[in-house]
MMTF fields as JSON, N, C-alpha, C and O atoms, coordinates in Angstrom:
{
  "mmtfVersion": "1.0.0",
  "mmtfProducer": "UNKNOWN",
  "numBonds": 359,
  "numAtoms": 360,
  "numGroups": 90,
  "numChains": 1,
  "numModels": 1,
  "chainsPerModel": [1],
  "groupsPerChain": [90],
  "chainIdList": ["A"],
  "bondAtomList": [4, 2, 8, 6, 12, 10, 16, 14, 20, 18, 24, 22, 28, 26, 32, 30, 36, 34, 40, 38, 44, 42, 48, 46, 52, 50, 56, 54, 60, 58, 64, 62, 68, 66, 72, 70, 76, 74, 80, 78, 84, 82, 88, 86, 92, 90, 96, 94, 100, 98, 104, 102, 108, 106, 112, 110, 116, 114, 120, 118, 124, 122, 128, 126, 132, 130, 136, 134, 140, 138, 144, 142, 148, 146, 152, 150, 156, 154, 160, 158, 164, 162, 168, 166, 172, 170, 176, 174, 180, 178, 184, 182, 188, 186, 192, 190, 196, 194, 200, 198, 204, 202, 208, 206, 212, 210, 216, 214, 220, 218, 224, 222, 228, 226, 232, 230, 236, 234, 240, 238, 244, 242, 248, 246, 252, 250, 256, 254, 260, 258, 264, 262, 268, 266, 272, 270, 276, 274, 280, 278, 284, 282, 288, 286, 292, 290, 296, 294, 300, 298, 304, 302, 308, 306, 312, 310, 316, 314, 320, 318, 324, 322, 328, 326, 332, 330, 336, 334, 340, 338, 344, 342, 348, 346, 352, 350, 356, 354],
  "bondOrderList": [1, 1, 1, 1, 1, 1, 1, 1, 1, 1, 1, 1, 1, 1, 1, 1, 1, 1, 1, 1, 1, 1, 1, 1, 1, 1, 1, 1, 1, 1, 1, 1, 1, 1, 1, 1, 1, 1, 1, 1, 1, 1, 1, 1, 1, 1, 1, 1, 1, 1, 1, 1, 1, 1, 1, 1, 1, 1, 1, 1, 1, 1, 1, 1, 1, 1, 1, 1, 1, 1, 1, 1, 1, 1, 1, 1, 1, 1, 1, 1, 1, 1, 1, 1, 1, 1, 1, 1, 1],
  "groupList": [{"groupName": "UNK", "atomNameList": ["N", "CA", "C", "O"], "elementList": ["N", "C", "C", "O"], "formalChargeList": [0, 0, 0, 0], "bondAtomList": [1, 0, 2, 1, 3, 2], "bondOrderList": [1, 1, 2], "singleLetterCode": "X", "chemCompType": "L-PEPTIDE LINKING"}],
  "groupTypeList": [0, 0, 0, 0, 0, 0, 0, 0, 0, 0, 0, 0, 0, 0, 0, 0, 0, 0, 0, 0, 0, 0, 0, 0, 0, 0, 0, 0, 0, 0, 0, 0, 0, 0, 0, 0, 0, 0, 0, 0, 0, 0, 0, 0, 0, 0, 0, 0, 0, 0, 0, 0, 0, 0, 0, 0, 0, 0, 0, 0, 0, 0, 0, 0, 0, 0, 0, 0, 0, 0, 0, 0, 0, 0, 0, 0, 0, 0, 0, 0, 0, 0, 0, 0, 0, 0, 0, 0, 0, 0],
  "groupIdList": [1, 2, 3, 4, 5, 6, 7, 8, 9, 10, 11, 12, 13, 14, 15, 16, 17, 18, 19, 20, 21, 22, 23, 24, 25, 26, 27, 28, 29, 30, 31, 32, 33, 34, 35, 36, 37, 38, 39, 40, 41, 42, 43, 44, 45, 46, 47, 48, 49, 50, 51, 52, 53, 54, 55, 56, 57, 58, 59, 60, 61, 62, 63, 64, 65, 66, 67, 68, 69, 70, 71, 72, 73, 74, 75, 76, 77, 78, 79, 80, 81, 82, 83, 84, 85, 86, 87, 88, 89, 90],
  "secStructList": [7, 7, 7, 5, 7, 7, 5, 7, 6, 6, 6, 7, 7, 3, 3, 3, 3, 3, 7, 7, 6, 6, 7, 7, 7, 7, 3, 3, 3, 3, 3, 7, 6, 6, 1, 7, 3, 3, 3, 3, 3, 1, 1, 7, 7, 3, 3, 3, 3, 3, 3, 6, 6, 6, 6, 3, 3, 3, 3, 6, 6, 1, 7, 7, 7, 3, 3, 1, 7, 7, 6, 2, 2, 2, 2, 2, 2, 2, 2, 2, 2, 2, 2, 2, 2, 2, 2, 6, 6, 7],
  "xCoordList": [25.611, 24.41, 23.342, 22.935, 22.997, 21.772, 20.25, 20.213, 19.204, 18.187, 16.863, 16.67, 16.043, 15.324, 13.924, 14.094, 12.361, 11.098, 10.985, 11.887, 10.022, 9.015, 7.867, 8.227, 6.67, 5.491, 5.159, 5.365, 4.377, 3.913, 2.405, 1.537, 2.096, 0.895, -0.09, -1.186, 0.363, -1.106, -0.62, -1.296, 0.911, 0.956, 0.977, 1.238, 0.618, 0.982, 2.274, 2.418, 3.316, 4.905, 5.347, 4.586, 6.422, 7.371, 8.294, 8.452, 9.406, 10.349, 11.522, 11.226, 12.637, 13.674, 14.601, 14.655, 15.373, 16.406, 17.715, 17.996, 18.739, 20.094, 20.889, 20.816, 22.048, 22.753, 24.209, 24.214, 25.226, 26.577, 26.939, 26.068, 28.075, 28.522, 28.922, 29.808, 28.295, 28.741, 27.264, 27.146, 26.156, 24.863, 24.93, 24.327, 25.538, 25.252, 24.343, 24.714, 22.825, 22.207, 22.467, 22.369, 22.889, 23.361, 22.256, 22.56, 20.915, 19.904, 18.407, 18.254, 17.622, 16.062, 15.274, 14.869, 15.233, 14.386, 12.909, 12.628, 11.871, 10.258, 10.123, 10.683, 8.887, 8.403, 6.846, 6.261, 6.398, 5.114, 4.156, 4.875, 2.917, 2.037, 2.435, 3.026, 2.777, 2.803, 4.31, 4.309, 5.403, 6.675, 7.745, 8.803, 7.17, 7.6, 8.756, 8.444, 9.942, 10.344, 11.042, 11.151, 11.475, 11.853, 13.055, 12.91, 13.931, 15.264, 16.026, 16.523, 15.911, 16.94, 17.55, 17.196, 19.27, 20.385, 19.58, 18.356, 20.484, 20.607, 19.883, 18.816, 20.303, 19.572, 18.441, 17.666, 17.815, 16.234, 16.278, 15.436, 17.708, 17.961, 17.704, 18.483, 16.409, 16.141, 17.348, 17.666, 17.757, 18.519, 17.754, 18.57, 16.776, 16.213, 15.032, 14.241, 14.918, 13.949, 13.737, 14.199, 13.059, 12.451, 10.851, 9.788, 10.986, 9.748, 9.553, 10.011, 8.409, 7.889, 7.245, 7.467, 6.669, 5.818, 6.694, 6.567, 7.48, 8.935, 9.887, 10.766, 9.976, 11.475, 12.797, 13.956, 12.515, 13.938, 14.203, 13.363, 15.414, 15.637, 16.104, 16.494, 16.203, 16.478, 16.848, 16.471, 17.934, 18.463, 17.251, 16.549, 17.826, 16.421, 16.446, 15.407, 17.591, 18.169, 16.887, 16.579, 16.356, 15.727, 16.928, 16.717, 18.106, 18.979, 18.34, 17.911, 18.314, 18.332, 19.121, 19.536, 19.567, 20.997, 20.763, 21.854, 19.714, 19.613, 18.301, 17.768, 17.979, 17.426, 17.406, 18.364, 15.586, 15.504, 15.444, 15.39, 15.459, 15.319, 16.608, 16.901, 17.409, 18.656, 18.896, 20.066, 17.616, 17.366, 18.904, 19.629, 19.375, 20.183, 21.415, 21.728, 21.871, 22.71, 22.722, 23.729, 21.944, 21.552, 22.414, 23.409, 22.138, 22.66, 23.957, 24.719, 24.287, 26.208, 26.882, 27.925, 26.223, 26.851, 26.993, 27.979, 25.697, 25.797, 26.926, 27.541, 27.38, 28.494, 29.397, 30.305, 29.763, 31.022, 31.277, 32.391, 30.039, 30.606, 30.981, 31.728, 30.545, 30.509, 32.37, 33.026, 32.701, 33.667, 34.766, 35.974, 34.455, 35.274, 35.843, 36.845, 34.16, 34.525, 35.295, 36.066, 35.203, 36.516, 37.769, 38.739, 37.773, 39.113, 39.716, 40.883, 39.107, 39.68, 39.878, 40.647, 39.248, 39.195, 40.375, 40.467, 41.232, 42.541, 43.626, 44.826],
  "yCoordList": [-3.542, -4.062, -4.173, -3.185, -5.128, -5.277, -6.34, -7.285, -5.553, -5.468, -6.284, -5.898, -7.186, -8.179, -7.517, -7.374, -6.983, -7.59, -8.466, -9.185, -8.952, -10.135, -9.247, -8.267, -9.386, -9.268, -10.183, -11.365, -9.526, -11.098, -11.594, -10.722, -12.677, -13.087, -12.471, -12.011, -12.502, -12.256, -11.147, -10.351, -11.161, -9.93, -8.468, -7.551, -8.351, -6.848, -6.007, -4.784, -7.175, -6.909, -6.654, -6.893, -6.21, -5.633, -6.497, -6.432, -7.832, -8.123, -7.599, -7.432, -7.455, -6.673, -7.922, -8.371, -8.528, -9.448, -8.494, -8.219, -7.837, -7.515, -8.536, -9.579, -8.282, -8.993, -8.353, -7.2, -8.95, -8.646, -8.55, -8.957, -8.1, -8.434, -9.54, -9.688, -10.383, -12.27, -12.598, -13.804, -11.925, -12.534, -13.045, -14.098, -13.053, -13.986, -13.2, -12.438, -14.005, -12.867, -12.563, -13.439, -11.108, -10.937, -10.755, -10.952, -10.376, -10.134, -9.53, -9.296, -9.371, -9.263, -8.017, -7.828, -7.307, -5.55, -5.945, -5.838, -6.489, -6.649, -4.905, -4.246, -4.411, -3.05, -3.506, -4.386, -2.735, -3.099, -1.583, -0.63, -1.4, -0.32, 0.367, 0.98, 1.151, 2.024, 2.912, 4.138, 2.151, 2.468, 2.013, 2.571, 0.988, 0.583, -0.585, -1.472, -0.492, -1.959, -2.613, -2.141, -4.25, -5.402, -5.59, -5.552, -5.74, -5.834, -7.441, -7.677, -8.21, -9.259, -9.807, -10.035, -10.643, -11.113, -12.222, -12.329, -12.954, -14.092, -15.219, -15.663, -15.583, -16.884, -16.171, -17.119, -15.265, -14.179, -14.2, -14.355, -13.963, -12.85, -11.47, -10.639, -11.08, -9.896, -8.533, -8.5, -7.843, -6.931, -5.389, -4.483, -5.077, -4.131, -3.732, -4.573, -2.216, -1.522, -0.13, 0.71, 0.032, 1.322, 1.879, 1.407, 2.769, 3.236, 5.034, 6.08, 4.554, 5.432, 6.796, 8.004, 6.276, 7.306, 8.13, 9.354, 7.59, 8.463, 8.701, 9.478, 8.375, 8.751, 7.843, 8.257, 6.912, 6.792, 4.94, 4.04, 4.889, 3.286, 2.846, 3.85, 1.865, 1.104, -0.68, -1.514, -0.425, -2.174, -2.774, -2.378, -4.006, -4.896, -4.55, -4.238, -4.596, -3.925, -2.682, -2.64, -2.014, -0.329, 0.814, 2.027, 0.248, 1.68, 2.392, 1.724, 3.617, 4.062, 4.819, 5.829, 4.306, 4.389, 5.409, 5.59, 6.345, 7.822, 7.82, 6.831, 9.001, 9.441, 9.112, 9.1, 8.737, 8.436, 6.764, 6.083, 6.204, 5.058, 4.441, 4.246, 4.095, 3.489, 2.155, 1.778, 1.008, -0.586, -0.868, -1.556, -0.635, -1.237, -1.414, -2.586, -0.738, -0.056, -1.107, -1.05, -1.845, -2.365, -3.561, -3.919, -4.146, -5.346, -5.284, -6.25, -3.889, -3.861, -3.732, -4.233, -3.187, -3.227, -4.478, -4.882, -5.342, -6.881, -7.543, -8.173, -7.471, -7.974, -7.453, -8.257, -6.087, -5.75, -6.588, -7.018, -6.784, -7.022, -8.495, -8.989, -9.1, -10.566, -10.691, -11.733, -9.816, -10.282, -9.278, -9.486, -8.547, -8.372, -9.866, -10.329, -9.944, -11.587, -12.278, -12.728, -12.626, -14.083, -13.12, -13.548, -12.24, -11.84, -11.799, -11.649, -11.888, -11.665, -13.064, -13.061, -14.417, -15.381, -16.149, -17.356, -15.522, -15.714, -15.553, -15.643],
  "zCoordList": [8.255, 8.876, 7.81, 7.198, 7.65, 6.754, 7.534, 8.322, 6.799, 7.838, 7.146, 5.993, 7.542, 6.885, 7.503, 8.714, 7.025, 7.834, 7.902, 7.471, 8.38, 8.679, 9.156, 9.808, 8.974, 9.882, 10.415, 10.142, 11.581, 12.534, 12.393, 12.422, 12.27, 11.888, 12.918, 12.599, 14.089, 15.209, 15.942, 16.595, 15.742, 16.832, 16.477, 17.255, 14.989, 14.568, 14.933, 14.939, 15.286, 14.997, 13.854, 12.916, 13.619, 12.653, 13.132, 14.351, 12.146, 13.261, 11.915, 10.732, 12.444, 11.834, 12.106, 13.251, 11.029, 11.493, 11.308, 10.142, 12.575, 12.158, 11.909, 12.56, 10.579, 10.337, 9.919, 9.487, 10.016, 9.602, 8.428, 7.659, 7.816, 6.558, 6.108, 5.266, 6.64, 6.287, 6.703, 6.92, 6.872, 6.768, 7.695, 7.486, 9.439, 10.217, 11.775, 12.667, 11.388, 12.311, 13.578, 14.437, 13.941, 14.978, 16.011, 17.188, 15.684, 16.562, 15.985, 14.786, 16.718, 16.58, 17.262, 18.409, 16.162, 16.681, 16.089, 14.896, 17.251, 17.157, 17.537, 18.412, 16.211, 16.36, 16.503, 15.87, 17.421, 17.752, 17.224, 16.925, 17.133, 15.916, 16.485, 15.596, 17.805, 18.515, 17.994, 17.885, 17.742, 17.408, 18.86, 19.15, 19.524, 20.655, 20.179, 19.384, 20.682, 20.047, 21.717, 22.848, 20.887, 21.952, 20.998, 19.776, 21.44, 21.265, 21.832, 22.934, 20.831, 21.224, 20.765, 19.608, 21.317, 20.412, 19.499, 19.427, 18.876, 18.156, 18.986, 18.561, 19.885, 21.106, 21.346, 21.471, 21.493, 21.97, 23.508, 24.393, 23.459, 24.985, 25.119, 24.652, 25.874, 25.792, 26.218, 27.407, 25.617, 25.78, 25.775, 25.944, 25.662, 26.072, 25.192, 24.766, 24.888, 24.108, 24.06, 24.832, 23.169, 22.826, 23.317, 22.914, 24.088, 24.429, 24.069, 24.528, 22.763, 21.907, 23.079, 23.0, 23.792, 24.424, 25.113, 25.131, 25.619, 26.578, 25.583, 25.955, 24.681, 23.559, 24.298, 24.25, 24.786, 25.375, 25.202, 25.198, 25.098, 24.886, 26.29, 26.888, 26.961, 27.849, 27.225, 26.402, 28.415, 28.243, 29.89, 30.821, 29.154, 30.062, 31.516, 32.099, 32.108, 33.421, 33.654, 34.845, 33.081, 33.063, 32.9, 32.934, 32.733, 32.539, 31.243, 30.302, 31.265, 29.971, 29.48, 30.047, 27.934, 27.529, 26.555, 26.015, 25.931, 25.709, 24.724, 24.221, 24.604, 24.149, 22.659, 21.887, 22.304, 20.68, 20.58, 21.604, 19.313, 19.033, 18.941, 17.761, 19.677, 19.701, 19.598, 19.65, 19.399, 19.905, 19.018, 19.737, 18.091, 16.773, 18.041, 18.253, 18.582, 19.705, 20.96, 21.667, 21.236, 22.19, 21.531, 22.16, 20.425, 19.885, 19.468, 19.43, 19.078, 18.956, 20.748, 21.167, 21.249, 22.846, 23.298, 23.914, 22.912, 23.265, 22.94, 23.8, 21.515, 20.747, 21.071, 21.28, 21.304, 22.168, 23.525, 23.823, 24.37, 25.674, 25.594, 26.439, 24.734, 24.893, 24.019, 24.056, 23.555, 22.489, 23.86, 23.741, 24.732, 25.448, 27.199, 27.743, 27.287, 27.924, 27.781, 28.628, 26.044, 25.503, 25.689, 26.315, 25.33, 25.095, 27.466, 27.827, 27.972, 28.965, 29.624, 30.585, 29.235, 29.103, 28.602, 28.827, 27.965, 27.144, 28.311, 28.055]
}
């Protein structure tokens, strides 16, 4: 996994590009001043977040999937489920 900033001009975001070992971006961790983040794939399908004040990450649904900053987690679960779809598609 290799990991790109960007800052955001107006929004005082942090945006994090994740990427693969072939450089192909898999998704988008926006950190906001607070240590809050927005979590989304490649297309900017929201898949969840991080909420600093509670310690806890959640997918967009409100499940929350544990304790701590986990957003990175949110975007490999994405890629699992979607790569379990095709395969059942076969």
């Amino acid at each position: 996994m290799e990991a790109e900033q960007e800052e955001g001009e107006s929004t005082k975001m942090a945006k994090e590009k994740i990427r693969d070992e072939k450089g192909m971006i898999l998704g988008f961790i926006d950190t906001d001043s607070n240590g809050n983040t927005k979590v989304t794939n490649f297309q900017g399908f929201l898949l969840g977040g991080y909420d600093s004040r509670l310690n806890v990450t959640r997918r967009a649904s409100g499940w929350i999937i544990g304790k701590g900053n986990q957003s990175s987690r949110l975007i490999y679960e994405n890629i699992a489920e979607e790569q379990a779809k095709k395969s059942r598609r076969r």
